[in-house]
C-alpha positions in Angstrom: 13.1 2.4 15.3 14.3 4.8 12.5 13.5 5.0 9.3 16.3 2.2 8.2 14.7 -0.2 10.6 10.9 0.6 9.4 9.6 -3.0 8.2 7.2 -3.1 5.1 4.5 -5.5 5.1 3.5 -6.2 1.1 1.3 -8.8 -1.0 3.9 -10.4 -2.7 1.9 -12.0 -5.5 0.6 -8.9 -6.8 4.7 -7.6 -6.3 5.8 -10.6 -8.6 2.8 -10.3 -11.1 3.8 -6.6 -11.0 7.4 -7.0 -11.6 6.7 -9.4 -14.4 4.6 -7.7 -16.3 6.7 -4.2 -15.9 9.5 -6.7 -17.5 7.3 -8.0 -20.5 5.8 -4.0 -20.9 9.5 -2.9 -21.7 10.4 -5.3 -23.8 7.3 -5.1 -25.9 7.4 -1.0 -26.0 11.3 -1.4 -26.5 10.2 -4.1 -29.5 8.0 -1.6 -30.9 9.8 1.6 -30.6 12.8 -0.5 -32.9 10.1 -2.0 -35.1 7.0 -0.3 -35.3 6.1 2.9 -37.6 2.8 5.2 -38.3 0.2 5.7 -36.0 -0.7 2.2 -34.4 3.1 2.0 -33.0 2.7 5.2 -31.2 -0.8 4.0 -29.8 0.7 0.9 -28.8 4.0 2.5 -27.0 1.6 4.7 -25.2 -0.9 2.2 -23.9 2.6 -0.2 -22.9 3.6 2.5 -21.1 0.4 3.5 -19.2 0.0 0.0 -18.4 3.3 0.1 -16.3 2.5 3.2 -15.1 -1.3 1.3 -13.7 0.5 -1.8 -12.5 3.2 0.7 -9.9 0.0 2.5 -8.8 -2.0 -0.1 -8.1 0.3 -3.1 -7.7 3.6 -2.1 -6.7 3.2 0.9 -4.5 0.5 -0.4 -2.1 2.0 -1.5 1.5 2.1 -1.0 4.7 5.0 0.5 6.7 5.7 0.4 10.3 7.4 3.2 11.7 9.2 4.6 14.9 6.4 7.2 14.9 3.1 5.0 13.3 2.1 3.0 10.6 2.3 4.0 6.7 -0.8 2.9 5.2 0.1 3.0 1.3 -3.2 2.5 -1.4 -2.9 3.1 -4.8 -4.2 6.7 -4.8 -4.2 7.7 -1.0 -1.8 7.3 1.7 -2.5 7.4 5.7 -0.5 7.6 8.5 -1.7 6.3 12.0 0.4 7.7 15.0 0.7 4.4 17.6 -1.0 6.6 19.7 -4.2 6.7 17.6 -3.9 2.7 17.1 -6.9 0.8 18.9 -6.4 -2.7 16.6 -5.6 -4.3 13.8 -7.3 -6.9 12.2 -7.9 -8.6 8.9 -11.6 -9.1 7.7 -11.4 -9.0 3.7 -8.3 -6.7 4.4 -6.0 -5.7 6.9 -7.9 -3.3 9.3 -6.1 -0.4 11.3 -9.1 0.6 14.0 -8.5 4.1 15.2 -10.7 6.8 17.5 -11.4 8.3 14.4 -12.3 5.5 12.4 -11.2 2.3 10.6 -8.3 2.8 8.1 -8.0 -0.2 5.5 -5.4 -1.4 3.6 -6.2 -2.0 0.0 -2.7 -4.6 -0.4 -2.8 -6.4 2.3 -6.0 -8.6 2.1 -7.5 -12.2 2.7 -7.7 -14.6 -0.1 -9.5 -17.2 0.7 -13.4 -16.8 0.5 -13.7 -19.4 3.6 -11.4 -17.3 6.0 -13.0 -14.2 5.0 -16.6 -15.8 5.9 -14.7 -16.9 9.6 -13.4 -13.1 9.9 -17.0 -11.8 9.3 -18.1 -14.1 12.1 -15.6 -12.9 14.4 -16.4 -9.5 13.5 -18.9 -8.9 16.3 -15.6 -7.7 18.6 -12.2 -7.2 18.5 -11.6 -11.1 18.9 -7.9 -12.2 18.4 -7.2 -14.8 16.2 -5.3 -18.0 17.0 -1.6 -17.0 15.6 0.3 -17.0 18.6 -1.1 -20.5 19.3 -0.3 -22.0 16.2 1.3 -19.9 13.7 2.5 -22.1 11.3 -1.4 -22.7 10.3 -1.7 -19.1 10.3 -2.2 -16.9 7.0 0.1 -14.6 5.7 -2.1 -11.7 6.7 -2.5 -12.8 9.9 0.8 -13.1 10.5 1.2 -9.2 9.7 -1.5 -8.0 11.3 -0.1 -9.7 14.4 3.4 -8.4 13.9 1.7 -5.1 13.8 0.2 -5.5 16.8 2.7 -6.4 18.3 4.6 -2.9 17.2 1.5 -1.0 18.1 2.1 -2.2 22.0 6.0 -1.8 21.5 5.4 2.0 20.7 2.1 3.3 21.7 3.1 4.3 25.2 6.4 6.0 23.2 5.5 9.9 22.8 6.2 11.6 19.4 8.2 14.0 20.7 6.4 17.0 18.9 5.1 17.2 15.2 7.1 15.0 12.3 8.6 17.1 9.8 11.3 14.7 7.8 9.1 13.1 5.2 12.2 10.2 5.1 11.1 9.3 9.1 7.5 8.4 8.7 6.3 9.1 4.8 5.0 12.7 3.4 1.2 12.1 5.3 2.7 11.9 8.6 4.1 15.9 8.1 2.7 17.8 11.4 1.1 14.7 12.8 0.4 14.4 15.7 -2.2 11.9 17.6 -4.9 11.8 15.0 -4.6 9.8 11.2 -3.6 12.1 8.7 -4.6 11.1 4.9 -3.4 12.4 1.8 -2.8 11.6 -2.1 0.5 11.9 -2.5 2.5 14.0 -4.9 4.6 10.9 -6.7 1.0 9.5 -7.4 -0.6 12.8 -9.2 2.4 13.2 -11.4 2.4 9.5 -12.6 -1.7 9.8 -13.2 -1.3 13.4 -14.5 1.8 12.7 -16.9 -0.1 9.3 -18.2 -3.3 11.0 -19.0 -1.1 13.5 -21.0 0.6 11.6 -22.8 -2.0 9.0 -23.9 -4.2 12.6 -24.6 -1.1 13.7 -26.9 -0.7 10.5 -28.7 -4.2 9.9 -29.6 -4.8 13.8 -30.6 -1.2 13.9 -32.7 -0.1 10.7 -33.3 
């Protein structure tokens, strides 16, 4: 699998909320950079545009990728890469779960809806008990469906070595740099300079504006 046959596994009502509020945000900020004046206009424009910036943080960057080399576990602030190696099971209890030697890595996207099924995935909590997917997957939910697929990637690629530490941030996402057979987490640098340039510019506007 390279990185142009990496599959991304996303919640795509949050993606289509995202996307249509991003639409409306523009149009409003380009509505009042055309029409507004004084003060209040440049407050508004700022908090349009901080408000886009939120919804790609926390609604359209989250997923999960799955790599030649592990999965890309993609939250609004932090990223995590699991090696296939370091993959012991995935699950969904409120959220897609990635269970590792050194813990359980959870994705903040990718999570179960309905209260019921999450009560039913609490029950089953007491061990790694699969759910009934590959028996009838058209009754299935959406998560389930990916956590399976994942699974199912996991035992394609575990046995697969890594062939020595990743160091092309295009094969497996910038936390997977050096990895090896352990997660590796870090807060990527696309998502400081969004928070760091939004802070600063809704600092500016309400200081100078």
């Amino acid at each position: 699998m390279t990185a142009a046959e990496s599959t991304t596994h996303y919640a795509t009502s949050t993606r289509v909320m995202g996307v249509v509020w991003t639409v409306i945000a523009l149009l409003l900020l380009l509505d009042v950079l055309l029409r507004g004046e004084g003060r209040t206009a440049w407050i508004a424009a700022a908090l349009l545009a901080a408000s886009v910036a939120g919804v790609y943080i926390v609604w359209l960057r989250p997923r999960v990728v799955s790599t030649g080399r592990g999965l890309r576990v993609i939250n609004p602030v932090r990223e995590v890469f699991v090696p296939w190696s370091a993959v012991e099971w995935i699950d969904v209890l409120d959220v897609l779960r990635v269970h590792t030697s050194s813990g359980v890595v959870r994705s903040w996207p990718l999570r179960e809806s309905k209260r019921s099924k999450v009560r039913e995935n609490m029950r089953r909590d007491a061990g790694h008990i699969d759910t009934d997917v590959d028996d009838d997957p058209g009754s299935a939910r959406p998560v389930d469906l990916m956590a399976r697929d994942l699974r199912r990637d996991a035992e394609r690629y575990r046995a697969r070595p890594l062939g020595g530490p990743i160091e092309d941030v295009d094969e497996a996402g910038p936390a997977a740099i050096g990895a090896e057979d352990r997660p590796q987490t870090m807060v990527p640098v696309e998502v400081i300079v969004v928070l760091s340039l939004t802070a600063a510019m809704l600092v500016a506007v309400f200081l100078l504006a």
